[in-house]
Residue, then its C-alpha position, 0 to 999 in steps of 0.5 A: x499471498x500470491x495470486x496467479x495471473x498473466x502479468x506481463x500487462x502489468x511488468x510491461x507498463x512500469x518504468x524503470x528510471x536509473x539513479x532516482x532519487x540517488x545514484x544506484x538506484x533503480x526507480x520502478x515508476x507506476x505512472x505509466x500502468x496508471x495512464x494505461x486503462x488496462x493495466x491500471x484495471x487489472x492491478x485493482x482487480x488483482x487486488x480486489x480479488x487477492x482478499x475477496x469482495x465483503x472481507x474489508x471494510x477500510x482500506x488505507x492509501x498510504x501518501x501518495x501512490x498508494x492513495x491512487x491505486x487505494x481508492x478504486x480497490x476501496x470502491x470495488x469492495x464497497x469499502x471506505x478510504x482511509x488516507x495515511x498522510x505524513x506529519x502535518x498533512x491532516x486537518x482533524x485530529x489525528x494518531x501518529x505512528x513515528x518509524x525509523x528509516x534507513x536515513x532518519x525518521x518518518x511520521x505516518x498520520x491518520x484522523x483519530x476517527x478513520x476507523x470503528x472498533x473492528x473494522x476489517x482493514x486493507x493496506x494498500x501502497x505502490x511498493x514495497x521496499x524495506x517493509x518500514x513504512x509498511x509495518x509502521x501503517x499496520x501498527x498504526x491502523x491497529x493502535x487506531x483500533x482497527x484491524x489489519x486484514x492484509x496489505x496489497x501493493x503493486x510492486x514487491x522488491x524482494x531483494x530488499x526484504x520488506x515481507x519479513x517485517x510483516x510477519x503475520x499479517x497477509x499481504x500480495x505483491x503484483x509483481x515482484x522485482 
């Protein structure tokens, strides 16, 4: 899903930052849209307005950027928050969702009881990538009981092919790269 906007508010306040974390890597850093009142308003706004107010009921903040943008987005649509945390962060019971990486394997958490049967849910997160962990939290949200309305995220890097791992579910990127 894509929204039409005016984003050059939004492109001008991300960051690039060359060879982070590695060599070759071109970072795309969203603390400085965070820092900026009217960049940091439109992304939740976009977001908000992509999926439309009354639709969700959670929305999931994948650890740690997603959180950040994830609770707002919750807030406007009078949702609740649901943390996505990695292995060993969460202090109640909890259901994993293991995923493979490009460099080894990741652990995704949520509480047992985040969700009611059926509740509609949002995934949000700052980037999407290579759609890994993406797909590992629509798996998980779901194994939870829940539903996967959509996911949201601030940035696409489309060269990378994230979106094709999440046929089937809709999802809006802000910018893409």
């Amino acid at each position: 899903m894509r929204i039409e906007m005016d984003t050059a508010v939004l492109r001008s306040s991300i960051r690039d930052i060359p060879d982070f974390p590695k060599p070759g890597v071109m970072f795309k850093d969203i603390t400085p849209l965070l820092a900026e009142p009217a960049a940091f308003s439109t992304a939740v706004d976009a977001i908000v307005v992509s999926f439309g107010r009354g639709t969700i009921d959670k929305v999931v903040g994948i650890e740690a950027r997603g959180f950040i943008v994830a609770a707002p987005v919750a807030y406007h649509f009078g949702a609740g928050f649901v943390p996505l945390r990695k292995a060993g962060k969460l202090p109640y019971d909890t259901v994993a969702q293991t995923y493979d990486l490009e460099y080894g394997t990741e652990t995704l958490e949520v509480h047992a009881d985040a969700f009611a049967p059926g509740d509609r849910v949002l995934i949000v997160d700052d980037v999407l990538a290579t759609g890994g962990t993406a797909r590992a939290a629509c798996d998980l949200v779901e194994h939870a009981g829940a539903t996967v309305a959509g996911l949201a995220f601030v940035i696409e890097l489309g060269f990378l092919g994230g979106g094709a791992r999440l046929d089937g579910y809709p999802y809006t990127s802000l910018l893409q790269y």
